[in-house]
Each structure stands twice: as structure tokens, then as C-alpha cells.
Residue frames as qw, qx, qy, qz and C-alpha x, y, z in Angstrom:
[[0.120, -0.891, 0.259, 0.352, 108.75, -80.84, 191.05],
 [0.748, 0.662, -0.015, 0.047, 110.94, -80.94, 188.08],
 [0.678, -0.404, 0.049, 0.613, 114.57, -80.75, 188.16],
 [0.229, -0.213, 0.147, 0.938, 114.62, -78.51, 185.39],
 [0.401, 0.467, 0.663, -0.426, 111.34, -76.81, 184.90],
 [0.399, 0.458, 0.618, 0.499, 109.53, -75.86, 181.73],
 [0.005, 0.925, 0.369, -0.096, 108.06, -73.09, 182.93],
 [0.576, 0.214, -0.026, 0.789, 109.88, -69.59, 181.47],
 [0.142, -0.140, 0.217, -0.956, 107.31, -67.20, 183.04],
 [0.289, -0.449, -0.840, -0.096, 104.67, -67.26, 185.25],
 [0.066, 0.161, 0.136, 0.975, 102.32, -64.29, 185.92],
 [0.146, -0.665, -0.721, 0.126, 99.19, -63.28, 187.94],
 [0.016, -0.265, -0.377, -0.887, 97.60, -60.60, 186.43],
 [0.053, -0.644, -0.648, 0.403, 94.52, -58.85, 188.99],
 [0.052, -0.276, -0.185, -0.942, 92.53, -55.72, 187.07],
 [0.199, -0.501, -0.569, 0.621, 90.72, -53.46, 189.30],
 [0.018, 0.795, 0.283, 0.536, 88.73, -50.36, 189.20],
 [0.400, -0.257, -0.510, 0.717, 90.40, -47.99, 191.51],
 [0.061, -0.810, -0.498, 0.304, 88.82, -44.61, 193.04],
 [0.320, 0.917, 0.202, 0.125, 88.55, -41.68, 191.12],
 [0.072, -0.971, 0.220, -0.056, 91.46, -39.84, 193.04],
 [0.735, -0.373, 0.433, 0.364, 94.38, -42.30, 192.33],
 [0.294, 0.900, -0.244, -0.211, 97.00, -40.84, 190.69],
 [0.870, 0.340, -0.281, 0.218, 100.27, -42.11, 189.23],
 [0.183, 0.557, -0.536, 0.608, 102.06, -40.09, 191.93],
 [0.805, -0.369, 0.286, -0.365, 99.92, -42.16, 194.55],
 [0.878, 0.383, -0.278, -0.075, 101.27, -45.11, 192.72],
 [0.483, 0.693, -0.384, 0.373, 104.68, -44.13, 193.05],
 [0.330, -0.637, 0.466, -0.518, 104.75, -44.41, 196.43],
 [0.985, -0.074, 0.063, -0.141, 104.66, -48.06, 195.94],
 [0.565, 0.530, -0.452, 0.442, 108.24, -48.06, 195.49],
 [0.291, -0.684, 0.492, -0.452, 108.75, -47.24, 199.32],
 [0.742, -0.305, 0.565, -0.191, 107.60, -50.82, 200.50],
 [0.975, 0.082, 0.201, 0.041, 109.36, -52.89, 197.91],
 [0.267, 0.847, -0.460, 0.012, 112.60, -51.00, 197.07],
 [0.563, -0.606, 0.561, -0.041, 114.32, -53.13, 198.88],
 [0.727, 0.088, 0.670, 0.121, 113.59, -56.40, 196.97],
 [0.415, 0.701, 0.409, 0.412, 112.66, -54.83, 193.51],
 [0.393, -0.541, -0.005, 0.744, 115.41, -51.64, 193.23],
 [0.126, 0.138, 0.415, 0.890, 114.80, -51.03, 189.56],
 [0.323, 0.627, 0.569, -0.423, 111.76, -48.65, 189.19],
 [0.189, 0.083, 0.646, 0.735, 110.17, -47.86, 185.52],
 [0.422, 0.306, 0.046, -0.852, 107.39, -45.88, 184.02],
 [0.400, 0.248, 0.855, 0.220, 104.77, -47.49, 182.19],
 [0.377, 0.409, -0.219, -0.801, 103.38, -46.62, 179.30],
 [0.394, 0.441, 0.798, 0.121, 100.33, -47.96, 177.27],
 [0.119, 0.284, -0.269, -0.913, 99.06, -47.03, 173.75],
 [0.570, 0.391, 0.722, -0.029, 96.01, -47.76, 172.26],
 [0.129, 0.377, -0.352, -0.847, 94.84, -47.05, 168.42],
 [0.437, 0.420, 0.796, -0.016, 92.97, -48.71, 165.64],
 [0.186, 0.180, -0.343, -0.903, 90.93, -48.10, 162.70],
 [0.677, 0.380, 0.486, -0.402, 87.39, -48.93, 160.99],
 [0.159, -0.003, 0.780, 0.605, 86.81, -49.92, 157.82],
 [0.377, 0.475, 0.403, -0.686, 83.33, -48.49, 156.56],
 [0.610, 0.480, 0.600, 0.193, 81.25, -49.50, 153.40],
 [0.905, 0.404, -0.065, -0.114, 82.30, -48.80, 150.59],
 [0.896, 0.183, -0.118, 0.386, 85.65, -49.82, 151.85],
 [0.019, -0.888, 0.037, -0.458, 86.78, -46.65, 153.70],
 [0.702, 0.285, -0.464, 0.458, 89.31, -46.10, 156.14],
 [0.285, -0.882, 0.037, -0.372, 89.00, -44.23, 159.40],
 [0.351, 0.403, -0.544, 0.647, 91.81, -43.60, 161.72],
 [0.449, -0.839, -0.226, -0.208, 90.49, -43.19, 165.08],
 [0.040, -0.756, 0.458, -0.466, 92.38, -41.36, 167.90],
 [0.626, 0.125, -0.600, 0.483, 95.12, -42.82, 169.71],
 [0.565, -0.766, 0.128, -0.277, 94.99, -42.36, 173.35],
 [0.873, 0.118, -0.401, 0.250, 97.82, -43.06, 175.69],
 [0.159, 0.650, -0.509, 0.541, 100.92, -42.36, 178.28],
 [0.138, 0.244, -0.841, 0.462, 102.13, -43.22, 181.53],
 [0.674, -0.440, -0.162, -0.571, 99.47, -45.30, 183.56],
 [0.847, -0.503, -0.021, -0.168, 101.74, -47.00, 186.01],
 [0.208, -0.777, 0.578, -0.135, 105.21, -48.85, 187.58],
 [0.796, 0.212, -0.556, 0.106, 107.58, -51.29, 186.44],
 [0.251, -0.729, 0.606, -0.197, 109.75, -52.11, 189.57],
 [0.795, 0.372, -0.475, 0.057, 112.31, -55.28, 188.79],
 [0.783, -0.601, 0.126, 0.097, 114.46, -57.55, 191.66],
 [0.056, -0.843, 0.494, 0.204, 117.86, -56.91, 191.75],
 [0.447, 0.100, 0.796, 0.395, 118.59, -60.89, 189.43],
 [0.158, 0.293, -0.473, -0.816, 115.94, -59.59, 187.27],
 [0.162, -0.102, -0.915, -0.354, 113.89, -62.54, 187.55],
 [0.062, 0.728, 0.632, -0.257, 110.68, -61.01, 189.48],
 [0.034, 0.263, 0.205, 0.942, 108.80, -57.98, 188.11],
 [0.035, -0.616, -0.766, 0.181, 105.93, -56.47, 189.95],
 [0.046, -0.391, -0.185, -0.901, 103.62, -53.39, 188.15],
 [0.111, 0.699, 0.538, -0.459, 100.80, -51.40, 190.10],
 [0.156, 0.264, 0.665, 0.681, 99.03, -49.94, 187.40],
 [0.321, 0.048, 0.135, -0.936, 96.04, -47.38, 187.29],
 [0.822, -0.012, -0.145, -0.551, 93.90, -50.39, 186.07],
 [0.955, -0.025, -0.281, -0.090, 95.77, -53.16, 188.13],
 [0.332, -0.662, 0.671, -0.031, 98.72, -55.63, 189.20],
 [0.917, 0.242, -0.315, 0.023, 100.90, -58.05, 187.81],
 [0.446, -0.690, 0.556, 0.128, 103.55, -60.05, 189.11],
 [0.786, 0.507, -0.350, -0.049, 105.91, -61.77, 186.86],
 [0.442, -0.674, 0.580, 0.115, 108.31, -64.48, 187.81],
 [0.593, 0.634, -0.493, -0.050, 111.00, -65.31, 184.86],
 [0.830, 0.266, -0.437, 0.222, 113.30, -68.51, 184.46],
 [0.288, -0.067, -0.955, 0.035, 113.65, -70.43, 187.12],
 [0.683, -0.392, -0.147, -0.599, 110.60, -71.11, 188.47],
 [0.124, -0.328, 0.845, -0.404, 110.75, -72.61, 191.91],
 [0.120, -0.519, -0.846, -0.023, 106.87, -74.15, 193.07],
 [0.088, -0.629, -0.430, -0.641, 103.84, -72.57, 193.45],
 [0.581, -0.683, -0.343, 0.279, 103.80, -71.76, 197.11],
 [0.498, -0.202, 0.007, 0.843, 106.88, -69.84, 196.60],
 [0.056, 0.295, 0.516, 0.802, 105.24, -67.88, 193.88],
 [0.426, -0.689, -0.571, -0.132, 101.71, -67.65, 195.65],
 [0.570, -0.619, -0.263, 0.471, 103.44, -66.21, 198.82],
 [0.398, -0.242, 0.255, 0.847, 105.38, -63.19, 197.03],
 [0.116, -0.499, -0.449, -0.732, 102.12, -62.21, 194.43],
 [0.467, -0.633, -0.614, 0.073, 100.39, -62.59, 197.76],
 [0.508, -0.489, -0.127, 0.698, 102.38, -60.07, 199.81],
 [0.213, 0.072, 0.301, 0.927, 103.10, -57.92, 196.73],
 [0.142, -0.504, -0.443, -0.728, 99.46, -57.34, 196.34],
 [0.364, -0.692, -0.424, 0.458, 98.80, -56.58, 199.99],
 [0.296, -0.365, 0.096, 0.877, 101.14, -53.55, 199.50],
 [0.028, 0.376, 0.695, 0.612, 99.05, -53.01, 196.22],
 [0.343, -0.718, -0.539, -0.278, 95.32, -52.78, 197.81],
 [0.533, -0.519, -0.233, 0.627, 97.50, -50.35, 200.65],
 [0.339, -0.093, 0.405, 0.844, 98.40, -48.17, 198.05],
 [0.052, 0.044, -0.367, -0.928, 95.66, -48.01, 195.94],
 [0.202, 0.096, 0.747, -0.626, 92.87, -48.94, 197.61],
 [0.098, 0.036, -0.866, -0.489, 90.61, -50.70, 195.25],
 [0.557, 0.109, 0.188, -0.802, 87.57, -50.25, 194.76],
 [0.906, 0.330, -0.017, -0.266, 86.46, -53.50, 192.36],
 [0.389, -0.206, 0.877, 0.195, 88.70, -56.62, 191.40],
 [0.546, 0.550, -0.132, -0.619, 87.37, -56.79, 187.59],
 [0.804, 0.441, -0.390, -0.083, 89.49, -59.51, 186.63],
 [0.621, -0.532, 0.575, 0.040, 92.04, -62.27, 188.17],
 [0.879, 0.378, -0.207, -0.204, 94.36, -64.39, 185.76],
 [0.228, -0.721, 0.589, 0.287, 97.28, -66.40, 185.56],
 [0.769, 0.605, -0.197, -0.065, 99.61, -67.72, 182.95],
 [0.470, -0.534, 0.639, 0.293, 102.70, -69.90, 182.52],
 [0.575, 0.690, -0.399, -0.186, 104.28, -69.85, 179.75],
 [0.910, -0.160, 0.369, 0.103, 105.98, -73.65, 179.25],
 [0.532, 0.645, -0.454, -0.307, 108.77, -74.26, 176.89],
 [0.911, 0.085, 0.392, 0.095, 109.07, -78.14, 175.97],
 [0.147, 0.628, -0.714, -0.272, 112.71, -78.25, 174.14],
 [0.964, 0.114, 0.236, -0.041, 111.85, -81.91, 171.70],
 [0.379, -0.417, 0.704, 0.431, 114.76, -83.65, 170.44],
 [0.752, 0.591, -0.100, -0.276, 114.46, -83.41, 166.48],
 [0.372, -0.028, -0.405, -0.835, 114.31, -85.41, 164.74],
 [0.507, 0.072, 0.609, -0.605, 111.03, -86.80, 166.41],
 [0.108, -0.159, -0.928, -0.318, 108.84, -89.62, 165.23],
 [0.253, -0.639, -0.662, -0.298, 105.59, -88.45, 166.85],
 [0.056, -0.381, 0.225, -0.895, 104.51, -85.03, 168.73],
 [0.703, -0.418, -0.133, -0.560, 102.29, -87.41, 170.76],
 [0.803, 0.044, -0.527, 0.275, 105.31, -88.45, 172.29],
 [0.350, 0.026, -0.238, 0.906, 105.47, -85.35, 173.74],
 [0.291, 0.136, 0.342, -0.883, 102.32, -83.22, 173.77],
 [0.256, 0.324, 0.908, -0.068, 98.91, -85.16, 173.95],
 [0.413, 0.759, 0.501, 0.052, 96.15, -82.87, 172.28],
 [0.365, -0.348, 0.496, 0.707, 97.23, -81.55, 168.77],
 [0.716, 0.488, -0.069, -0.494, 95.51, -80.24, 165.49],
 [0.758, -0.036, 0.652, 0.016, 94.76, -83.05, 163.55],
 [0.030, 0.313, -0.549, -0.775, 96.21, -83.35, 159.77],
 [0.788, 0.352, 0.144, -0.485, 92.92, -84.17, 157.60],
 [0.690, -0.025, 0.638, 0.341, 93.63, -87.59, 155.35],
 [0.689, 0.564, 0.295, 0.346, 95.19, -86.85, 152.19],
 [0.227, -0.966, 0.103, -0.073, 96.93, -84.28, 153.36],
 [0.637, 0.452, -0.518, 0.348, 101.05, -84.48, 153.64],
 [0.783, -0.413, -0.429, 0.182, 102.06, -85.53, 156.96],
 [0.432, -0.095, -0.321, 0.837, 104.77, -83.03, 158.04],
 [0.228, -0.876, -0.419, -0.073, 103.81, -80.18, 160.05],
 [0.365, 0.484, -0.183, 0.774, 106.28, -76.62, 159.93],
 [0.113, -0.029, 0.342, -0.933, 104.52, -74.23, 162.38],
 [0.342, -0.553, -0.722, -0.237, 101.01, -74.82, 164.00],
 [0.004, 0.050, -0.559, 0.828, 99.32, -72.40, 166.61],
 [0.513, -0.400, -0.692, -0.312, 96.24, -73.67, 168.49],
 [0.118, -0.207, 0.459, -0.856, 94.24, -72.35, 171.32],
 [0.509, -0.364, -0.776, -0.079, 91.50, -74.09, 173.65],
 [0.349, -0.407, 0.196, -0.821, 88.88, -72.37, 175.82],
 [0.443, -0.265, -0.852, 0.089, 88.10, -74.84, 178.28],
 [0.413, -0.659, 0.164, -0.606, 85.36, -73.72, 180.98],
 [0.184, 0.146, -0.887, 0.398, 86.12, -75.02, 184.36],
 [0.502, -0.454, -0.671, -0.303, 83.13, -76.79, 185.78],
 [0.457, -0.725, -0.508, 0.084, 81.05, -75.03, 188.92],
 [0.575, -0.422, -0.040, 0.700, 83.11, -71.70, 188.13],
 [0.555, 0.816, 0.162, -0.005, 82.71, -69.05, 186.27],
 [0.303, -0.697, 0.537, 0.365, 86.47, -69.29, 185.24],
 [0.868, 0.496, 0.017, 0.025, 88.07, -70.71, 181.79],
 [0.653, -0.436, 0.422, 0.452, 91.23, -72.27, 181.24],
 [0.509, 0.829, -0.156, -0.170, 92.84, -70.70, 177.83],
 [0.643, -0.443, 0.513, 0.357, 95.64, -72.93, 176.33],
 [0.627, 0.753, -0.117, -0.162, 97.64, -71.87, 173.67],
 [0.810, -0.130, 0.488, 0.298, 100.06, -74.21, 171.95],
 [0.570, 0.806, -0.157, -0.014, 102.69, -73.35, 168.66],
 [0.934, 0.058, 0.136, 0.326, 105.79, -74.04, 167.53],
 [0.118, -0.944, 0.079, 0.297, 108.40, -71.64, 168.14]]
């Protein structure tokens, strides 16, 4: 345990396929069993769009799709967020982070109420993420005082380094899981 942690958000993130007849007003009713803790409640909304590019260099627009597909609800500090979503659940817990048990126990619970609600049909996906933020004292004589694997500067190259952003797909042995770490300079 840290005294003052790095972590500024941490965030388990469970898509699902739910059953044909869940609605957003089924959803909603997820507000009953957590008002208490989590008073703000919010619409969600997702957009998608895009385009192609076709030979000889053409442009196509395709159609946007979107609108409400689910529910912010926020604890009364602000520092937990939990959505139920037509294609899921997240739970978010912002600055401070206590320990994982704490966390565990509270995504745990939340998604009970979840799979009550919207009775899932498939668990498609499971992640989670913590987002670290390492404050170095500048000016700094080496970033391998501080964080061990870094892109390396090819020789001949000028030594200083402005803004780098680097990501590593690490599978986890006898799992079909993968650890995704993404590093930059904010």
C-alpha cells in the first residue's frame, strides 16, 4: 500500500450480450438498488460514424448510428461511477484509490444488481484498467530511475526525449487473457 497512490482511475469494464427484450427502461430500474450510494443518475449516449476511402481515392460517408444505450449513476463525492449499459457494465473508481479488495467488493456487488436487472445472457468480454500517474521531479537524469521498460533512442540520434507514447501487448501465460500497457508523457 502506498501512502499516496498513483493510481487516478481504476475501472472494470464486463460486455455482455443481453436478451432481446431489454430495454433502457428495464435498465432504469437499476437506479432503485443503488440510489442510495450513487444519487446522481445520467443518460448515456454513444455515437458511432466513419468513412471509407475507395480507389481512386474516394470518399464515402457511411451512416452514423447512435443515442441513448444506457446509465450513468455517480456517488454522492463523485469518486465512484457505475453504468449498466445495453451492451454491459463498468465501474469506475476516481482519485483516491484505496486497495483492491475494497474495489473488488463494490464492482462485485454492483454487478450482482447488474445480472438482476438485466439478466445476461453471454459475458463477451471482462477488463480492467488503472490508469497510474508517476509525477517525476524535472529536471531528471534518467527515466530509468523511474520507469524500467522505455523506447529506446537509436545511436546517433539526440538524446532528449519531448513526448513518447508506447504500448505493449503482453499475453499472460496458460490464459487466454493479455495485459495491454500503455505508457506517454503527459
Amino acid at each position: 500500500t502506498f501512502p499516496n497512490a498513483p493510481i487516478t482511475e481504476a475501472l472494470l469494464d464486463i460486455r455482455v450480450q443481453l436478451p432481446a427484450e431489454v430495454s433502457l427502461a428495464q435498465l432504469a430500474t437499476y437506479y432503485d438498488s443503488v440510489k442510495e450510494r450513487y444519487p446522481t443518475k445520467r443518460e448515456r449516449h454513444s455515437w458511432q460514424g466513419g468513412f471509407k476511402l475507395n480507389p481512386p481515392g474516394n470518399i464515402e460517408v457511411l451512416q452514423s448510428q447512435g443515442g441513448p444505450d444506457g446509465y450513468l449513476f455517480t456517488s454522492t463525492d463523485g469518486k465512484q461511477i457505475v453504468q449498466a449499459r445495453l451492451d454491459g457494465f463498468t465501474f469506475n473508481r476516481l482519485k483516491p484509490y484505496d486497495r483492491w479488495e475494497t474495489f473488488r467488493d463494490e464492482a462485485r456487488q454492483l454487478w450482482q444488481l447488474y445480472i438482476q436487472v438485466a439478466d445476461p445472457k453471454q459475458v463477451t468480454r471482462a477488463a480492467l484498467r488503472y490508469i497510474n500517474r508517476f509525477e517525476i521531479p524535472l529536471p531528471m537524469k534518467d527515466f530509468k530511475d523511474y520507469i524500467l521498460t522505455l523506447p529506446e533512442i537509436a545511436p546517433g540520434l539526440p538524446r532528449g526525449l519531448e513526448k513518447f507514447l508506447m504500448q505493449l501487448v503482453i499475453p499472460v501465460p496458460d490464459t487466454p487473457a493479455m495485459a495491454v500497457i500503455t505508457q506517454t508523457i503527459e
